[in-house]
C-alpha positions as a Markdown table, in Angstrom:
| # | Residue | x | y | z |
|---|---|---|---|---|
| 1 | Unk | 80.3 | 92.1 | 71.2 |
| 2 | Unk | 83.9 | 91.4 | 72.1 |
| 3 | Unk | 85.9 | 91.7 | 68.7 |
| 4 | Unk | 88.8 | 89.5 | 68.3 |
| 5 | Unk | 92.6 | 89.4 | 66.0 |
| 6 | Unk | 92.8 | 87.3 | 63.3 |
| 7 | Unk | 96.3 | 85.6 | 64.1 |
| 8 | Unk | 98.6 | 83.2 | 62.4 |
| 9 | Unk | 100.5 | 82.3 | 65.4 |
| 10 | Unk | 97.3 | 81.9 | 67.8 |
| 11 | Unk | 94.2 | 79.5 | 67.5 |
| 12 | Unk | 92.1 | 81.4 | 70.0 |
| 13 | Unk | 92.0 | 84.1 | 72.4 |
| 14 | Unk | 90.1 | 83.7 | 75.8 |
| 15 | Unk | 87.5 | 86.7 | 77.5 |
| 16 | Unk | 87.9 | 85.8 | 81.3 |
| 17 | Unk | 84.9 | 85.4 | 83.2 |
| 18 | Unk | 82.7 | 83.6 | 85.9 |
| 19 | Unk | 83.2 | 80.7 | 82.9 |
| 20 | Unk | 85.7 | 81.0 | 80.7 |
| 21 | Unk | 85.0 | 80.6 | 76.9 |
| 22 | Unk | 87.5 | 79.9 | 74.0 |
| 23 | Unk | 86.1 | 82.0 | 71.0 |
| 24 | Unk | 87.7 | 82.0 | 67.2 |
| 25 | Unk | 89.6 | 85.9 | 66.2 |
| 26 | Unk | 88.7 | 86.4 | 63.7 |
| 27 | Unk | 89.1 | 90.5 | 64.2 |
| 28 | Unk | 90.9 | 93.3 | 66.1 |
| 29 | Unk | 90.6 | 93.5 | 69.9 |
| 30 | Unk | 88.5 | 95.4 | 71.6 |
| 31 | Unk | 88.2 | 95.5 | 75.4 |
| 32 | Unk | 85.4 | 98.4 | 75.0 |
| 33 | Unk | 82.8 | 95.6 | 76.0 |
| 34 | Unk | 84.1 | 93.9 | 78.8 |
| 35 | Unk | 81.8 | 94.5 | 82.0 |
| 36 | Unk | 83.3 | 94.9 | 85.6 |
| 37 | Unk | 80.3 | 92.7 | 87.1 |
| 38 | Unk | 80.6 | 90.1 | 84.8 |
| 39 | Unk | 84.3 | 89.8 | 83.6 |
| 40 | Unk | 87.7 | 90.3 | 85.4 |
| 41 | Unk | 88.5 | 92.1 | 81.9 |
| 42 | Unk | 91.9 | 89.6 | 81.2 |
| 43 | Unk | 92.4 | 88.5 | 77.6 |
| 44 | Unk | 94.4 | 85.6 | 77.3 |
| 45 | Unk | 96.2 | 85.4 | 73.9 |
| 46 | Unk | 98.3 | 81.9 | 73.0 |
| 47 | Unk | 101.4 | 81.8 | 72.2 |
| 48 | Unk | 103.7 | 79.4 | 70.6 |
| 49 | Unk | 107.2 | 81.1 | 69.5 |
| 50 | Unk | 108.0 | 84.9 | 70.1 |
| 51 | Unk | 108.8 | 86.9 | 66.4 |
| 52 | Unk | 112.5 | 87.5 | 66.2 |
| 53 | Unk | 113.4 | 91.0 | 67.6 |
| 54 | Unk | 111.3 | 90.3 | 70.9 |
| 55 | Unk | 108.4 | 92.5 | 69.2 |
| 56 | Unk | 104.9 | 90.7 | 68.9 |
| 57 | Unk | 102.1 | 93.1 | 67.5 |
| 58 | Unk | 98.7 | 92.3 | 68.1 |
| 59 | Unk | 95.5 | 94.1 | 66.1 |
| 60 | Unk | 94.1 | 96.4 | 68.3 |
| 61 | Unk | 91.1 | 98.5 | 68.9 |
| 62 | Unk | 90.5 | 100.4 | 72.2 |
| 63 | Unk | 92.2 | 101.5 | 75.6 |
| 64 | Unk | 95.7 | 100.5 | 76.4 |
| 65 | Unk | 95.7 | 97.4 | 78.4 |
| 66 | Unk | 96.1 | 98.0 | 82.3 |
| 67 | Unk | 98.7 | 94.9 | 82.3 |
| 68 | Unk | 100.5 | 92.2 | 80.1 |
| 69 | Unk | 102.4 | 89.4 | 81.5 |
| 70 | Unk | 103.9 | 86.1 | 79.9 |
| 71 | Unk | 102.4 | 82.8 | 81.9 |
| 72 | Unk | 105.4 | 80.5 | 79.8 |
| 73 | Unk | 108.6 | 80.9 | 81.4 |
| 74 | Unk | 109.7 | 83.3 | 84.9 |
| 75 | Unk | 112.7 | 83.9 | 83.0 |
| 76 | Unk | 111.4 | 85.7 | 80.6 |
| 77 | Unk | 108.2 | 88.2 | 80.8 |
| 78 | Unk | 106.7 | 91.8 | 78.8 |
| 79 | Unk | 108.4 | 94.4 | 79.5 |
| 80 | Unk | 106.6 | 97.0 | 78.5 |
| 81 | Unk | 103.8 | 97.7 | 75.3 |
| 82 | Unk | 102.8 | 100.7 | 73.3 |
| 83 | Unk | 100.5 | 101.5 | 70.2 |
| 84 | Unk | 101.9 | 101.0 | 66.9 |
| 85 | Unk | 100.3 | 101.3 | 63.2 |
| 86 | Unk | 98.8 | 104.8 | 63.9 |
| 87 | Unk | 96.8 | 103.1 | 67.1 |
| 88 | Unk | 95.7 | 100.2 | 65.2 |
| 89 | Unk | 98.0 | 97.5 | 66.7 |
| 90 | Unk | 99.6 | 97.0 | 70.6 |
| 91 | Unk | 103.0 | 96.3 | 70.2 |
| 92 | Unk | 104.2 | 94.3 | 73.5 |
| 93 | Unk | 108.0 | 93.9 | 74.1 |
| 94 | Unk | 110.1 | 91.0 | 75.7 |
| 95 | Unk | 112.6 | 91.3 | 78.0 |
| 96 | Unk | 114.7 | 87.8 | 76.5 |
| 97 | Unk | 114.1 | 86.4 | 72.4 |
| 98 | Unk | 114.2 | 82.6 | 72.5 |
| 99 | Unk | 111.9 | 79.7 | 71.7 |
| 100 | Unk | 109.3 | 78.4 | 74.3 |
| 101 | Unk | 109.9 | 75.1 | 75.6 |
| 102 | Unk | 106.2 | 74.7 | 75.6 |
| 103 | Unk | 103.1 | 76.5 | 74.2 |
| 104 | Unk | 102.8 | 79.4 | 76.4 |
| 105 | Unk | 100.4 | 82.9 | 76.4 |
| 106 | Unk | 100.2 | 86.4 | 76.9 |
| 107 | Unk | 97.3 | 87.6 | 79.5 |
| 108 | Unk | 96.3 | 91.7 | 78.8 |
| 109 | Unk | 94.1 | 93.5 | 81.5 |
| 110 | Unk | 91.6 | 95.7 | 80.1 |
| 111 | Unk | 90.4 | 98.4 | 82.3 |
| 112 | Unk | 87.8 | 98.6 | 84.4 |
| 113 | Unk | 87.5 | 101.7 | 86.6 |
| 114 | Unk | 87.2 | 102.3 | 90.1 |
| 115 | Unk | 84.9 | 99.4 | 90.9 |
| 116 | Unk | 86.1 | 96.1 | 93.0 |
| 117 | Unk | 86.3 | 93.4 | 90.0 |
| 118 | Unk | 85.3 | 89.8 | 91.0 |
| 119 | Unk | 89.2 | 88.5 | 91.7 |
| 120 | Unk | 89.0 | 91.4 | 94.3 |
| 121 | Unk | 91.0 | 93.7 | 91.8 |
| 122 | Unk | 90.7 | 97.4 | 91.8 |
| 123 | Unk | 91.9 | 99.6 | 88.9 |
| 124 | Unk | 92.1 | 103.7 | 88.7 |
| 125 | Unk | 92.3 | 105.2 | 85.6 |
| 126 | Unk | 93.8 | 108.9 | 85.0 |
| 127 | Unk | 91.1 | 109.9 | 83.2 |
| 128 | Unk | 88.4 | 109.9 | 86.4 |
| 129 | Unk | 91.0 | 110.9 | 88.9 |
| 130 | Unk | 91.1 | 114.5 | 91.0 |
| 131 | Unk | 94.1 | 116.5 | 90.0 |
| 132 | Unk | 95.8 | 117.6 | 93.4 |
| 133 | Unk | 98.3 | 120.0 | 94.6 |
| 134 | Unk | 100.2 | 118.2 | 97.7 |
| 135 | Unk | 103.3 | 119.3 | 99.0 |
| 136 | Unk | 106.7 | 118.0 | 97.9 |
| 137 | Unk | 105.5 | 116.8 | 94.4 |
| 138 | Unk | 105.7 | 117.3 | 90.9 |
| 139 | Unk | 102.1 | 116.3 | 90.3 |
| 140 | Unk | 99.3 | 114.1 | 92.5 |
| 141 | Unk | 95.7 | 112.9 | 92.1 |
| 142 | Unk | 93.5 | 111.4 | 94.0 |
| 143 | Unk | 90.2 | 108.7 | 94.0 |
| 144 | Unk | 87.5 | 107.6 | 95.5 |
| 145 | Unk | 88.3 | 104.2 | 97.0 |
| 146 | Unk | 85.2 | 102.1 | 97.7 |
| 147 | Unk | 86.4 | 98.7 | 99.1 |
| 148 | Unk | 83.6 | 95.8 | 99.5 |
| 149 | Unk | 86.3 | 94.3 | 102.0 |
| 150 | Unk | 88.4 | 94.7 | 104.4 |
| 151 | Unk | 92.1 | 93.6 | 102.8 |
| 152 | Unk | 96.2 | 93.7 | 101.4 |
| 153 | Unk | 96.6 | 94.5 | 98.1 |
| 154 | Unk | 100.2 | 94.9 | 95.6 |
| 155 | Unk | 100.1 | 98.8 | 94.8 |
| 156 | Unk | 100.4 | 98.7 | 90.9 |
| 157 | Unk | 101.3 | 101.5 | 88.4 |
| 158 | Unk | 100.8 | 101.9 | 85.1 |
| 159 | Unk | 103.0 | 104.8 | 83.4 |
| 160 | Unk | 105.8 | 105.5 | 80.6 |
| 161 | Unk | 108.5 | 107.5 | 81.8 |
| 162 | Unk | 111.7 | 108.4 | 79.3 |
| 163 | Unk | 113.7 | 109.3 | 82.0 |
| 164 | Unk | 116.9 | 107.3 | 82.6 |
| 165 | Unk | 116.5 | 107.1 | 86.3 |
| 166 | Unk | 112.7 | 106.7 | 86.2 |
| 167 | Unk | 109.9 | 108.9 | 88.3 |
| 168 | Unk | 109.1 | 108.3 | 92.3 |
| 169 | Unk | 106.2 | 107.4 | 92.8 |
| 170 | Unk | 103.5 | 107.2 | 96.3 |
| 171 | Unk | 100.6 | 105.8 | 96.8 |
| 172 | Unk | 98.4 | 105.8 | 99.5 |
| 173 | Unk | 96.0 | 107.0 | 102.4 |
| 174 | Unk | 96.2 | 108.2 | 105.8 |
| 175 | Unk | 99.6 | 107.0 | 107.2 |
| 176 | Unk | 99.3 | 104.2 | 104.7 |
| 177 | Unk | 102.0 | 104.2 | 102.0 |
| 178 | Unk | 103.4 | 102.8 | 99.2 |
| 179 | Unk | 106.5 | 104.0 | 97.7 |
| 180 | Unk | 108.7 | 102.8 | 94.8 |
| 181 | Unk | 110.3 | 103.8 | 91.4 |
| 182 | Unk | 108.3 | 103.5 | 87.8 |
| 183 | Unk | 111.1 | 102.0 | 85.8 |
| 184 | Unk | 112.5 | 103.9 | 82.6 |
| 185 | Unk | 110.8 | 102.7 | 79.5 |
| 186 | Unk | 112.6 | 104.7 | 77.0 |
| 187 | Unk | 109.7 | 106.4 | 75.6 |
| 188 | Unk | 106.8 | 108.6 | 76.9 |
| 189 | Unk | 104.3 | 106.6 | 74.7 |
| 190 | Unk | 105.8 | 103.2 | 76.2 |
| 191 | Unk | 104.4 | 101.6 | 78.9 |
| 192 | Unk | 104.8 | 99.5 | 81.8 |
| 193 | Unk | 103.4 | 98.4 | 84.7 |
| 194 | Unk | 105.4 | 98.5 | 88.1 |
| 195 | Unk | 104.7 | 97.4 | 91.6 |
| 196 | Unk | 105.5 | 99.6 | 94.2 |
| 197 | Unk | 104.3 | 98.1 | 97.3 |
| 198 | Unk | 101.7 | 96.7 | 99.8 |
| 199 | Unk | 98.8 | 98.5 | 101.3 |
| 200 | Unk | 96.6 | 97.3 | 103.9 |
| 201 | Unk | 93.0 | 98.5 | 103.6 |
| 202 | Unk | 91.3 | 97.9 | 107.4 |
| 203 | Unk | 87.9 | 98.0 | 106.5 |
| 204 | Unk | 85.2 | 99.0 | 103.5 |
| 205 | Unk | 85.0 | 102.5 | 104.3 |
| 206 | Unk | 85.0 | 104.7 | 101.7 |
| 207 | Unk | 88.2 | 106.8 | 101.7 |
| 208 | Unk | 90.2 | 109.3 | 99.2 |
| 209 | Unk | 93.4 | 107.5 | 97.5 |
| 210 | Unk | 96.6 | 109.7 | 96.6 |
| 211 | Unk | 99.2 | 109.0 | 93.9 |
| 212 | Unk | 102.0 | 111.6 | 94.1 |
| 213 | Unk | 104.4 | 111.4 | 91.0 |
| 214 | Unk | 108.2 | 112.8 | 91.2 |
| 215 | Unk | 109.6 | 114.8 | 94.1 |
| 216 | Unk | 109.2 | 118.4 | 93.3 |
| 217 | Unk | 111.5 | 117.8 | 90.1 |
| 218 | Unk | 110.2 | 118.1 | 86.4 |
| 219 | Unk | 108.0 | 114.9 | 85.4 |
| 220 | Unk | 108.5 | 113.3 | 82.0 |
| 221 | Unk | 106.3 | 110.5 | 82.3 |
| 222 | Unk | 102.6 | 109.9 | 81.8 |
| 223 | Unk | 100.5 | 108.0 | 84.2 |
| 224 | Unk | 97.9 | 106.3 | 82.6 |
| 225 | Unk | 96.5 | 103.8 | 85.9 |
| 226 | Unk | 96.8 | 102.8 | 88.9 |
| 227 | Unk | 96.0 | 99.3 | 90.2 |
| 228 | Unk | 95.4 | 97.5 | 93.5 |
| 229 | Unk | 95.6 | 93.8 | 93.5 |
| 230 | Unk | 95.0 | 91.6 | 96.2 |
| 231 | Unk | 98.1 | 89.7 | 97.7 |
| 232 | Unk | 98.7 | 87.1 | 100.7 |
| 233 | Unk | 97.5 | 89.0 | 104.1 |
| 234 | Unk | 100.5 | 87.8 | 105.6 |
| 235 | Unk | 103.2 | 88.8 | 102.9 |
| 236 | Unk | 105.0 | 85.3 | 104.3 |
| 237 | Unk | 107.1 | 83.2 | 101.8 |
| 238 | Unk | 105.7 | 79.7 | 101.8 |
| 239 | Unk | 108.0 | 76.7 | 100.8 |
| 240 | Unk | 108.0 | 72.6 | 102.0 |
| 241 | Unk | 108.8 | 71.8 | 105.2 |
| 242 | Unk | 111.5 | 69.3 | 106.0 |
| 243 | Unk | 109.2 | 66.3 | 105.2 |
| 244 | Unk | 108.2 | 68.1 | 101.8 |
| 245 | Unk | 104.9 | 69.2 | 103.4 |
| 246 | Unk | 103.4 | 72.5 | 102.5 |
| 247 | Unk | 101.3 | 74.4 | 105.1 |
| 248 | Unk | 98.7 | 76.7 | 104.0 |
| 249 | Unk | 97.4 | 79.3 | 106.7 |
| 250 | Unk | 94.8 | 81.3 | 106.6 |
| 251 | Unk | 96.2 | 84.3 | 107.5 |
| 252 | Unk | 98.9 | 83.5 | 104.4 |
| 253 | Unk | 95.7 | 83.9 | 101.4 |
| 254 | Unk | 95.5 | 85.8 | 98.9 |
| 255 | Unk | 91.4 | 87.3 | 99.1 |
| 256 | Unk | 90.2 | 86.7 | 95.2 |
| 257 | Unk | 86.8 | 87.8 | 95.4 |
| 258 | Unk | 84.5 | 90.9 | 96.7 |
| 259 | Unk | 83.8 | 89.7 | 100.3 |
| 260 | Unk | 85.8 | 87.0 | 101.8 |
| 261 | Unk | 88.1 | 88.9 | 104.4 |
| 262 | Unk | 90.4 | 87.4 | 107.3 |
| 263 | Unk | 89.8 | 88.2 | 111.1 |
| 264 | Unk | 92.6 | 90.1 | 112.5 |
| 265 | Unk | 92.2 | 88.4 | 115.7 |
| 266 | Unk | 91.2 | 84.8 | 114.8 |
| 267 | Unk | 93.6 | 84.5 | 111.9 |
| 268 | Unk | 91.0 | 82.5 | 110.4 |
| 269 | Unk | 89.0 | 83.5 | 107.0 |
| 270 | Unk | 85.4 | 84.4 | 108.4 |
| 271 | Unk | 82.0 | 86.1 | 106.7 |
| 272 | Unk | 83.5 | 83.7 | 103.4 |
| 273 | Unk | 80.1 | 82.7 | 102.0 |
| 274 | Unk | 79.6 | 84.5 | 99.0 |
| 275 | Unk | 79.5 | 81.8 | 95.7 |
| 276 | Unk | 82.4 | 83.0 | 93.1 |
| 277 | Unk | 84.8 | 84.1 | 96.1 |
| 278 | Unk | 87.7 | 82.1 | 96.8 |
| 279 | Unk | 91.3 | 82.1 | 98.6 |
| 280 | Unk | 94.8 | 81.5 | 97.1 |
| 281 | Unk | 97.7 | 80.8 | 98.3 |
| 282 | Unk | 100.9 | 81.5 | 96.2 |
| 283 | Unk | 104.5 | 79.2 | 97.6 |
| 284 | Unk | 107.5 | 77.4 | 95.7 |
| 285 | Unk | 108.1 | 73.7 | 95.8 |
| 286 | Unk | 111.8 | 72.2 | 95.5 |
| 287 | Unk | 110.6 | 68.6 | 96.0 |
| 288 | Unk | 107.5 | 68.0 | 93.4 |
| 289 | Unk | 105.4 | 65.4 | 93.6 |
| 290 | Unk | 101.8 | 64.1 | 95.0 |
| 291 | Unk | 100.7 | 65.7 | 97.6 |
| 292 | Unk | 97.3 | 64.2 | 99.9 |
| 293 | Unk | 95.3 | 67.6 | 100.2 |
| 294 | Unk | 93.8 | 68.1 | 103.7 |
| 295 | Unk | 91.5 | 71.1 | 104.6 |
| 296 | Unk | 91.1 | 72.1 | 107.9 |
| 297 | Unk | 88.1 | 74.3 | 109.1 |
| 298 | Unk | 87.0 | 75.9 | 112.1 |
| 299 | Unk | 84.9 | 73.2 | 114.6 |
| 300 | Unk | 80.9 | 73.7 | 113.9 |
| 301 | Unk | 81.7 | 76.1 | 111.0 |
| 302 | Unk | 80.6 | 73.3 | 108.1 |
| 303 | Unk | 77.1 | 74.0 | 106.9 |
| 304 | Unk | 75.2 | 70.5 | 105.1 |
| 305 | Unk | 75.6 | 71.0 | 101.1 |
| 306 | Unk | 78.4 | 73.3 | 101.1 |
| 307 | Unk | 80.6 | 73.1 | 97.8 |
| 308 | Unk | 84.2 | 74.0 | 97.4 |
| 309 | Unk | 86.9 | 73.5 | 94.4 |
| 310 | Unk | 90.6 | 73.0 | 95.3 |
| 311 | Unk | 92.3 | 73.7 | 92.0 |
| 312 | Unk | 95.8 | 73.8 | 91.3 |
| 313 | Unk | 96.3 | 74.8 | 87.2 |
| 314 | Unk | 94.1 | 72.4 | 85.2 |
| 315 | Unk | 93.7 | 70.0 | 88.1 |
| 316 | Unk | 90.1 | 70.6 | 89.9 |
| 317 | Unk | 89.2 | 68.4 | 92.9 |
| 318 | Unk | 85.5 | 69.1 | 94.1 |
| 319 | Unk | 84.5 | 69.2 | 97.4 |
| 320 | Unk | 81.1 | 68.8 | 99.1 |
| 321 | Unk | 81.0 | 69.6 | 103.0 |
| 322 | Unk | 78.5 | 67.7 | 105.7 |
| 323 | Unk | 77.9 | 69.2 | 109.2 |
| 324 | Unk | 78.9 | 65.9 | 110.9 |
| 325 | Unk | 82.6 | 65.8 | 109.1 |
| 326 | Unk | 85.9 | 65.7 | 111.3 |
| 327 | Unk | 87.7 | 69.2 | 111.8 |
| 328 | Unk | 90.6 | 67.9 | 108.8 |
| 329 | Unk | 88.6 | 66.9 | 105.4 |
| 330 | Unk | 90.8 | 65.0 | 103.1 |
| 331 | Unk | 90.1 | 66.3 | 99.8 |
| 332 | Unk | 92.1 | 64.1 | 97.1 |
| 333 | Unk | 95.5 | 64.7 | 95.9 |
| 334 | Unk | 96.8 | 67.6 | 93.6 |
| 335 | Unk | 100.3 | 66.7 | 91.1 |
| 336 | Unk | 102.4 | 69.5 | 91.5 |
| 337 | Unk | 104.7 | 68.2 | 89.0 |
| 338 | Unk | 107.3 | 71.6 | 88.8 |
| 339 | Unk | 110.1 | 72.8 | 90.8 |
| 340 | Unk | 109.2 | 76.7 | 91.6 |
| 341 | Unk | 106.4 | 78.7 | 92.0 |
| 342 | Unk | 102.9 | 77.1 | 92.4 |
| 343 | Unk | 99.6 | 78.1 | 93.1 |
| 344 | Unk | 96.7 | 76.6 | 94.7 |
| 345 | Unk | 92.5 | 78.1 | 94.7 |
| 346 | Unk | 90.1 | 77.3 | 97.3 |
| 347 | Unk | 87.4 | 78.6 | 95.2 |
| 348 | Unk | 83.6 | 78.8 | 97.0 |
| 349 | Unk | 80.7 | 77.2 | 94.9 |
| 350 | Unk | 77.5 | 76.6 | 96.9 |
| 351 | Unk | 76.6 | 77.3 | 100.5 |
| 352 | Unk | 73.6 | 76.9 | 101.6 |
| 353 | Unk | 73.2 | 79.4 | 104.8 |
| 354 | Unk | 74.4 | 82.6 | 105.8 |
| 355 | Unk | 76.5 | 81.6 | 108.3 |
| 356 | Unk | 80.8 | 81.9 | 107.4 |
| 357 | Unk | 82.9 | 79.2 | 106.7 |
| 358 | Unk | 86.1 | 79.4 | 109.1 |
| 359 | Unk | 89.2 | 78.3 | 107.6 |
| 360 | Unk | 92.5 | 77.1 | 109.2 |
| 361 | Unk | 94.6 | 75.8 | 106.9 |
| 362 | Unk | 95.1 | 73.5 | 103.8 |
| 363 | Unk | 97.6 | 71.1 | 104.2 |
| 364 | Unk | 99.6 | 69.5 | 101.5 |
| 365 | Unk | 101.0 | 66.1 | 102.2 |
| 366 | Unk | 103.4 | 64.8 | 100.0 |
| 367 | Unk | 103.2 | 60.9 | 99.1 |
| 368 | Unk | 106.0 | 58.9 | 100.8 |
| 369 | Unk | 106.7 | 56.9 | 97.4 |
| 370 | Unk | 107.5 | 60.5 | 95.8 |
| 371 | Unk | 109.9 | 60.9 | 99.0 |
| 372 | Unk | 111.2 | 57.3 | 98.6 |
| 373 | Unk | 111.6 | 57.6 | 95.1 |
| 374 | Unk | 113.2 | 60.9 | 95.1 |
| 375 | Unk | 115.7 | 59.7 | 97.7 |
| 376 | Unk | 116.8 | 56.5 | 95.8 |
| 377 | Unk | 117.9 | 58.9 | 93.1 |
């Protein structure tokens, strides 16, 4: 059983899975149960106000987390967590003290080794890796990368490192690297988690991954995991067009799942057909408002009783496909009601044939009384 905190300050704490469920805490965490095939292993914790000092301890029982980030407010975040209470709490640290303007949480990532999770994450703990001796480093390790995809993923490291400067750190395979700095957190027993950099996987070939830490100086941090998660295959910023249109691409996805992979040479997402999968798309609006969503497949791709979700936050519009549809299915419209970052899911539900959905592109059309309205102002 997942055991959860008692907490003052939070009514509930939720285990994400295939279907998340909001359970009472009555008891310390434990992320010892959490299983890679069924769970992404993220704990969402609510939050209402940070304590004064910027220092919210949580009761605590098991591994470090992987990964803790703030959903309320992109001006203020975690920056880093440790053990407190001789291992009995996880302390977490924010970068800015003030109120929330609105109820807001704290997601942890619990760890799940070496094994692709169902949002297409993949997470290497110390603990399992090869110690290696490579030349022109402090200290380096390696893994045993089994990829059920083809795919770009956002190198992450998780490491404490008292240095003032921080420690260099490489990741990668082949002539495929990732190179960056793990940031100083003041204390060896302090962590955080620090992105270093895109790496493009070209197929599901097994294949040894290196991390090489410092540059042939003394090391004074401690690694404790190293993460791959996946990121947009293009790496393109998306924002609205001069009409306040955004244009969705496929080769601008995010992959969130364990098959779902984008042709090189099409540019359009192909062998998609596995339930639970789905695409993302990550892109900043200036101009909020309704926006008419259109999806655009690939001609003869749509299979009779296919079942998508477009989701956008809370908002979920369901989608059922027929054979005999036009190449642009207009879905319903999605409120994106905040200037800034926004992101959309195009998440898979039934199909009912082996055969790929090919996507183009999602198209969101922004209402011309939003446009009219916002121009009258």
């Amino acid at each position: 059983m997942l055991r959860l905190p008692k907490l003052g300050w939070a009514a509930s704490i939720l285990l994400c899975t295939s279907s998340p469920l909001a359970i009472a805490a009555p008891e310390p965490v434990t992320n010892a149960s959490t299983s890679p095939a069924e769970s992404t292993g993220r704990i969402e914790i609510p939050v209402g106000e940070w304590p004064k000092g910027g220092r919210l301890e949580i009761p605590w029982t098991g591994q470090l987390p992987v990964a803790a980030n703030l959903t309320t407010s992109p001006h203020q975040f975690v920056y880093a967590w440790e053990m407190a209470q001789d291992g009995q709490h996880l302390r977490l640290l924010l970068q800015q003290v003030r109120k929330f303007n609105e109820n807001g949480a704290v997601w942890l990532e619990a760890l799940q080794p070496n094994q692709q999770l169902t949002d297409g994450r993949v997470q290497f703990p110390l603990s399992i890796g090869k110690a290696e001796a490579l030349p022109g480093t402090t200290k380096s390790w390696s893994w045993e990368l089994n990829p059920t995809r083809a795919g770009t993923y956002t190198v992450e490291v998780t490491a404490a490192s008292p240095k003032a400067g921080g420690e260099v750190v490489e990741v990668g395979f082949d002539k495929e690297w990732a190179m960056g700095m793990i940031q100083p957190t003041g204390k060896r027993t302090r962590y955080i988690q620090t992105s270093i950099g895109r790496l493009h996987i070209p197929d599901a070939q097994s294949r040894r991954l290196y991390l090489r830490l410092g540059e042939g100086e003394k090391v004074t941090g401690s690694l404790y995991a190293l993460s791959m998660r996946p990121t947009s295959e293009s790496g393109r910023l998306i924002g609205q067009d001069a009409s306040g249109n955004v244009h969705l691409r496929a080769e601008d996805a995010i992959l969130l799942g364990q098959h779902a992979r984008l042709d090189s040479t099409t540019k359009t997402v192909v062998d998609w057909k596995t339930v639970s999968d789905a695409l993302g798309w990550e892109f900043n609006t200036k101009r909020p408002g309704t926006f008419a969503a259109e999806i655009r497949f690939q001609p003869g791709t749509l299979t009779d009783g296919t079942q998508l979700e477009l989701s956008s936050g809370n908002q979920k519009i369901p989608l059922r496909l027929e054979p005999n549809q036009d190449l642009a299915v207009g879905v319903g419209d999605l409120n994106l009601s905040g200037v800034g970052d926004q992101r959309v899911t195009l998440r898979l539900l039934k199909h009912t044939t082996s055969k790929p959905l090919e996507l183009r592109e999602i198209r969101l059309l922004q209402k011309s009384e939003d446009l009219a309205l916002k121009q009258s102002q």
